[in-house]
C-alpha positions in Angstrom: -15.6 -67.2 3.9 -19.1 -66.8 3.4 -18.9 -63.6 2.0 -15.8 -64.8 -0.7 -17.9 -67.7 -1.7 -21.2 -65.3 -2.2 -18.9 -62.9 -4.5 -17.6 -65.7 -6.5 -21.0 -67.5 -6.7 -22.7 -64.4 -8.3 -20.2 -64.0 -10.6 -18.7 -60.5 -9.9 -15.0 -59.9 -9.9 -12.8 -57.2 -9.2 -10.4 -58.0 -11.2 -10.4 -55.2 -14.6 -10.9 -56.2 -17.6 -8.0 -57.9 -20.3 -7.6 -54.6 -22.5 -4.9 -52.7 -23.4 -6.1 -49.8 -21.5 -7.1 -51.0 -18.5 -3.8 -52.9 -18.3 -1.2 -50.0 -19.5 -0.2 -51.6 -22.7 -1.0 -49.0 -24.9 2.1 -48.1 -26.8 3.8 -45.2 -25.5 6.9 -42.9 -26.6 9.5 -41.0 -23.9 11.7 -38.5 -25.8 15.6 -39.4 -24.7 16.7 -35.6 -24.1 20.4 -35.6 -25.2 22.8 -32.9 -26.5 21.8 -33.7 -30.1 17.8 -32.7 -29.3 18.1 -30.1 -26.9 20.9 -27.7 -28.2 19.8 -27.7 -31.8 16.4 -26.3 -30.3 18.1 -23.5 -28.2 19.8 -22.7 -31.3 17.0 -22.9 -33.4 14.8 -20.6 -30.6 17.8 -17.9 -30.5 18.3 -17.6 -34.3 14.1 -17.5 -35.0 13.2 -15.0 -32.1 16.0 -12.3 -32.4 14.9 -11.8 -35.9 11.5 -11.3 -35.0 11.9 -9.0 -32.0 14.0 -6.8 -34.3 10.8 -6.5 -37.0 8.2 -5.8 -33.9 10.8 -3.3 -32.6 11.3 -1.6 -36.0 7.3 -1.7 -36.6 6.9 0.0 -33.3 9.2 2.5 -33.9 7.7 3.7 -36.4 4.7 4.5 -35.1 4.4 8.2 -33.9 3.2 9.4 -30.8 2.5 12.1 -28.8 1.2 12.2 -25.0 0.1 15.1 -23.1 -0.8 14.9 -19.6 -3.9 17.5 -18.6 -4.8 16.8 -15.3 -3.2 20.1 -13.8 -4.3 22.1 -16.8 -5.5 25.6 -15.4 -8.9 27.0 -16.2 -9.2 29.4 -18.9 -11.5 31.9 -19.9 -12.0 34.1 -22.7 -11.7 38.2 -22.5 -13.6 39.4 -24.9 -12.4 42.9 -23.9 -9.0 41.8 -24.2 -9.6 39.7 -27.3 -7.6 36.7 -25.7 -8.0 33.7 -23.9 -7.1 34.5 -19.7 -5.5 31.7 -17.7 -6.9 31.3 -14.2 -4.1 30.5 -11.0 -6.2 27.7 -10.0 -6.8 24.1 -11.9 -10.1 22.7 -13.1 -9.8 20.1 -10.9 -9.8 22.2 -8.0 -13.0 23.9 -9.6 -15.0 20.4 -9.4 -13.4 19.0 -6.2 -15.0 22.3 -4.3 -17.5 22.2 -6.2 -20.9 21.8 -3.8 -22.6 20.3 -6.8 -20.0 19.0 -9.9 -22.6 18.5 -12.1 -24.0 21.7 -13.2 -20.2 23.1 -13.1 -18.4 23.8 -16.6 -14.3 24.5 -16.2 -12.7 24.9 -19.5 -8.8 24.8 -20.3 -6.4 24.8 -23.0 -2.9 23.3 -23.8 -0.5 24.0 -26.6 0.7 21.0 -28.4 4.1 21.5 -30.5 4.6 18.3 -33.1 7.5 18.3 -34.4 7.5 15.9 -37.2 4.5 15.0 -39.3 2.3 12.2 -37.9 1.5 10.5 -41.8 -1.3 7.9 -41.9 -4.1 7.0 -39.9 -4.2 9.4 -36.8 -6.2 8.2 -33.8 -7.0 10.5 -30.4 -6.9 8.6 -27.3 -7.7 9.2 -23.7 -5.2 7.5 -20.8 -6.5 6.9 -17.1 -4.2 6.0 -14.7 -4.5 4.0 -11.3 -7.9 3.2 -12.2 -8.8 -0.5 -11.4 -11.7 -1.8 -14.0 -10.8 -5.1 -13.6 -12.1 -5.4 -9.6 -14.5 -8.0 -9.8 -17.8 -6.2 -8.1 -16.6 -3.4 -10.6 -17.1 -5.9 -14.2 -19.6 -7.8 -12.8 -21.7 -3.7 -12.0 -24.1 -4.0 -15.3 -26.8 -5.4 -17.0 -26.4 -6.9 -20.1 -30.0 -7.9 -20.5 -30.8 -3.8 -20.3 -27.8 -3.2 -22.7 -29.6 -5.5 -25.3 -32.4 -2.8 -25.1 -34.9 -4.9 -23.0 -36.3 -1.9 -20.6 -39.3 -3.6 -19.7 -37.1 -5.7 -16.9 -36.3 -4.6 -14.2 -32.3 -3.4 -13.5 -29.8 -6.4 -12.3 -29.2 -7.1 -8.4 -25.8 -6.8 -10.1 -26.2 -3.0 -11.0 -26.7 -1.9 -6.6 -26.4 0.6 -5.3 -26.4 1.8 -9.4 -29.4 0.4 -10.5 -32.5 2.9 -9.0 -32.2 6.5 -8.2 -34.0 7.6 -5.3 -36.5 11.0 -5.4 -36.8 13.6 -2.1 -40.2 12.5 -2.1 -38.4 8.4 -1.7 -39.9 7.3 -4.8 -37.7 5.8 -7.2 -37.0 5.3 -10.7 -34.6 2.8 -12.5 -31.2 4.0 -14.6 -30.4 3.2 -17.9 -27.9 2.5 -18.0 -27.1 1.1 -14.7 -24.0 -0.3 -12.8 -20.6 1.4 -11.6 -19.0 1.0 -14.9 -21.6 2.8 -16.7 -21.7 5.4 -13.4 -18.1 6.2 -13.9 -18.1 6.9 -18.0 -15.3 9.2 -19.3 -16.8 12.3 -20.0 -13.9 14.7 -20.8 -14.6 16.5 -24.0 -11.1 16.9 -26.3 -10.6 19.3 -29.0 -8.0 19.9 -31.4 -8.0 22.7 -33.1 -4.9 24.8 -35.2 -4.1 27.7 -37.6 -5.1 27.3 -40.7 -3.7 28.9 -44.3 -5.6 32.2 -43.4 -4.1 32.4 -39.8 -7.3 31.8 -38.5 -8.0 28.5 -35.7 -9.7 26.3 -37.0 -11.0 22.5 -35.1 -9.3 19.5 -36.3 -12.0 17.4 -37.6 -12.1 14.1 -35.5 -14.8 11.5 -35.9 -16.4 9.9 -33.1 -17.6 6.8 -34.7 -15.6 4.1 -36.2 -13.9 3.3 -32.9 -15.9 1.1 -31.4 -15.4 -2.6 -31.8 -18.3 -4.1 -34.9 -18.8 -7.0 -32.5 -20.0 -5.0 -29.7 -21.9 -2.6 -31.5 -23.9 -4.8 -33.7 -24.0 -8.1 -31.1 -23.6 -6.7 -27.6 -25.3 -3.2 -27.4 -28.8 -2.6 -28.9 -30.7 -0.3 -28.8 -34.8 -0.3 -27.6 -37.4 -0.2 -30.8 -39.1 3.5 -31.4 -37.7 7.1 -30.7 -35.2 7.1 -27.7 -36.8 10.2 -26.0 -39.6 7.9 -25.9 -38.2 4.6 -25.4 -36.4 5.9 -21.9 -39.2 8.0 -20.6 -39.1 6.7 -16.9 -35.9 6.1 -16.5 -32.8 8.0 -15.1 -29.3 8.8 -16.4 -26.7 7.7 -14.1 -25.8 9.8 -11.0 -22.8 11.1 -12.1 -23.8 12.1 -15.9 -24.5 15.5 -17.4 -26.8 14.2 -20.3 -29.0 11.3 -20.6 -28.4 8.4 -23.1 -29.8 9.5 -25.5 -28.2 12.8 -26.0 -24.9 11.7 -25.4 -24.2 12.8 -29.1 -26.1 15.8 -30.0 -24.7 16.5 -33.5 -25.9 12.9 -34.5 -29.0 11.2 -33.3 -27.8 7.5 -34.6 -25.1 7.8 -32.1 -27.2 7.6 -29.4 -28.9 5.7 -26.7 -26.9 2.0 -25.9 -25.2 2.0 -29.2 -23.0 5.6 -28.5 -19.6 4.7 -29.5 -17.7 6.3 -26.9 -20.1 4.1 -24.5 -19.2 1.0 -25.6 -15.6 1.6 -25.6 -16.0 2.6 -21.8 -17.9 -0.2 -21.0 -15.2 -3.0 -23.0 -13.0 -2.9 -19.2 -9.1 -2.7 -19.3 -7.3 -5.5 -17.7 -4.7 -3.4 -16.0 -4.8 -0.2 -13.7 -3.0 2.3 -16.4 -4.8 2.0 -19.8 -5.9 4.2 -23.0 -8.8 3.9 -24.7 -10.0 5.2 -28.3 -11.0 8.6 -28.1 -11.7 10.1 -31.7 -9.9 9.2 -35.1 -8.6 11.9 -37.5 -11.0 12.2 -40.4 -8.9 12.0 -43.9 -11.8 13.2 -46.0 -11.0 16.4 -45.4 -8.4 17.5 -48.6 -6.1 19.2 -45.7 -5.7 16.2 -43.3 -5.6 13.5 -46.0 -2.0 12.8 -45.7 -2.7 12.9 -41.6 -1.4 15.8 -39.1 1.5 18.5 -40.0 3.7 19.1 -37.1 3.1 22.5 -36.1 1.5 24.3 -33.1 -2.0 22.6 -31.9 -4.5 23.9 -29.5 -5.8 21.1 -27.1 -9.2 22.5 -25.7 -10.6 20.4 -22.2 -14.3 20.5 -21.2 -13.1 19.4 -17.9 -15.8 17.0 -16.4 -13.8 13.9 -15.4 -12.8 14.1 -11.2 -9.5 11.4 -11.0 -8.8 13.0 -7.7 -11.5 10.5 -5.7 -8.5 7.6 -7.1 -5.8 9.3 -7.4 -5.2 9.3 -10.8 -3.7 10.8 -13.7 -5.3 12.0 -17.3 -3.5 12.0 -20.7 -4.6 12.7 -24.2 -2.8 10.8 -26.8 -1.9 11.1 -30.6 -1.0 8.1 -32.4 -0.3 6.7 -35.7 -0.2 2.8 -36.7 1.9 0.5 -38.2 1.1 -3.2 -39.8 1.0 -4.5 -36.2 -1.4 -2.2 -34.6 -0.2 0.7 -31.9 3.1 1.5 -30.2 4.2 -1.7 -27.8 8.1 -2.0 -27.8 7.6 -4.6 -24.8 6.6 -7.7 -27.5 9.6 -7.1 -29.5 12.4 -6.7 -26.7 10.8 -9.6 -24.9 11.5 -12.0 -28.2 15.0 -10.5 -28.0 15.6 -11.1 -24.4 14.2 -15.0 -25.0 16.4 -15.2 -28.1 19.4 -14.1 -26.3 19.1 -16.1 -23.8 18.3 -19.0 -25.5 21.6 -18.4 -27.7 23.4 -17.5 -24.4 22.4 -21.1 -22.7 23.1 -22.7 -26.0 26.5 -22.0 -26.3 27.1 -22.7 -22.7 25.6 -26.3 -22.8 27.5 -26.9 -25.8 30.7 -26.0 -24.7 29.8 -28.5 -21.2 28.9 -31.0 -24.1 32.3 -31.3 -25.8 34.3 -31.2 -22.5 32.3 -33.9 -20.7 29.5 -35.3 -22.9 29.0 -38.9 -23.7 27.2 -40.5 -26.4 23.6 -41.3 -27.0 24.6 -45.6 -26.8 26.5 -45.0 -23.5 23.7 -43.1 -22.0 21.2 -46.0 -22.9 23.2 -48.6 -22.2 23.9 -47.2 -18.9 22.7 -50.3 -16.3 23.9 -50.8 -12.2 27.6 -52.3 -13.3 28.4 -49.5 -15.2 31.0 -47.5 -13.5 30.5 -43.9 -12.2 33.2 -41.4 -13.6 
């Protein structure tokens, strides 16, 4: 009682407050779902989405594409005795597997490419990995973003180990730029394309290795540090597993090098799933005989074979593509707008078919109260 009369003697209550929140009056709407709201929106659905998977079938059918799987390629050598190229009975990618020391090994092969239609348009080279997970966690989270803003001064992440130092005979050390698994593990497969010309003669396709990198990554995410690059990375290592250092990842153009190398930051943007492609080289229309895009014909697809997939156990593919208005080839968008159109159509036409045999109306269903009768 004491404690009741204290309460009430100081005033405090705890009883809420008179407003219309506090006290659930807010005004409120609950949709009635009846035959005449929910089968006008299946139908509605069906009609809109078959359309529309047909279009995004139609655009992705138009686009043209060509895939060629190389990891099995054999290595091949030219006879100059002979005058022709010699193809080896064993595969590159026994060459670097027993190989005592992969890096200072070069295995060459060649494929022949037949296209038999003309791939018109914009022609873009791409590289396919399979089985390879970049999306495990440790794997993203392997870099330094701070070092890829070209701030060398620091020292590497925690987040770049074991990645981030590489370790002399004599146990000094010295820190990688750049450093972290997903910079260790860069695609370094060099493609060439290369086919007859008018005099008979082979002649390289001309592919560009810039333009195919996002603009906000290479402006925003990747920088390079201020002065000459030999300079600017003197004192630091290239990753374990690279031929070249960053700054000579592109030796036929300088401003292609260091953190803002193209082919770098599309490595480094990961892939969500375990089989993905990435932007290799785009065909470069300039040139008066490849402004209209490829001619089918016989190609010549040359491999610097560098890339080990065996440690994963995973495939390589190069791939030629064209565009449409909606980007690359991806039938899955437009049959999944006609499976949900279908169905939607399908369910509609059943529901509607329950509703005239056994339906009521909208007044009986809200007049419905405990005396009315169950039928």
């Amino acid at each position: 009682m004491s404690l009741s009369g204290d309460a009430a003697s100081s005033g405090t209550t705890k009883k809420p407050s008179d407003s219309a929140f506090k006290q659930q009056k807010l005004p409120a709407w609950q949709p009635i779902l009846t035959a005449g709201t929910v089968l006008p929106t299946f139908f509605v659905i069906g009609i809109a989405f078959i359309p529309v998977g047909i279009g995004l079938l139609y655009f992705s059918d138009e686009v043209k594409e060509f895939v060629l799987d190389y990891t099995d390629c054999k290595e091949t050598e030219w006879n100059s005795s002979r005058g022709d190229w010699v193809v080896k009975d064993w595969t590159c990618l026994d060459v670097i597997k027993n190989a005592s020391n992969p890096e200072n090994i070069e295995c060459f092969c060649r494929e022949e490419i037949e296209l038999k239609e003309d791939f018109q348009g914009n022609v873009f080279m791409y590289y396919g990995l399979t089985n390879f997970y970049q999306n495990h966690r440790r794997y993203v989270k392997s870099r330094d973003d701070n070092q890829l803003l070209g701030n060398l001064y620091a020292e590497p992440s925690h987040d770049c180990m074991p990645f981030d130092y590489f370790v002399y005979e004599n146990k000094t050390k010295a820190p990688i730029a750049p450093c972290g698994a997903i910079a260790n593990s860069m695609f370094n497969d060099v493609l060439k394309l290369s086919t007859r010309n008018n005099g008979g003669n082979w002649e390289d396709v001309p592919l560009l290795n810039t333009g195919i990198a996002w603009d906000s990554d290479k402006n925003i995410k990747f920088r390079n540090p201020p002065g000459n690059l030999t300079e600017a990375f003197k004192g630091f290592e290239k990753p374990k597993a690279w031929k070249k250092p960053i700054y000579k990842l592109d030796l036929k153009n300088e401003h292609n090098n260091g953190f803002q190398n193209e082919d770098f930051i599309v490595w480094m943007r990961t892939a969500a799933l375990p089989n993905f492609r990435k932007l290799y080289r785009r065909l470069n229309h300039s040139e008066q005989s490849y402004a209209n895009g490829l001619k089918k014909g016989t190609y010549i697809l040359t491999v610097e074979y560098n890339y080990d997939v065996s440690t994963f156990d995973g495939r390589k593919q190069m791939i030629l593509s064209t565009t449409s208005l909606l980007g690359g080839k991806n039938p899955f968008l437009g049959i999944a707008y006609i499976v949900v159109g279908v169905v939607c159509l399908v369910l509609g036409i059943a529901l509607l078919l329950i509703h005239i045999k056994c339906g009521r109306g909208t007044s009986e269903m809200i007049n419905v109260n405990p005396r009315t009768p169950y039928q």
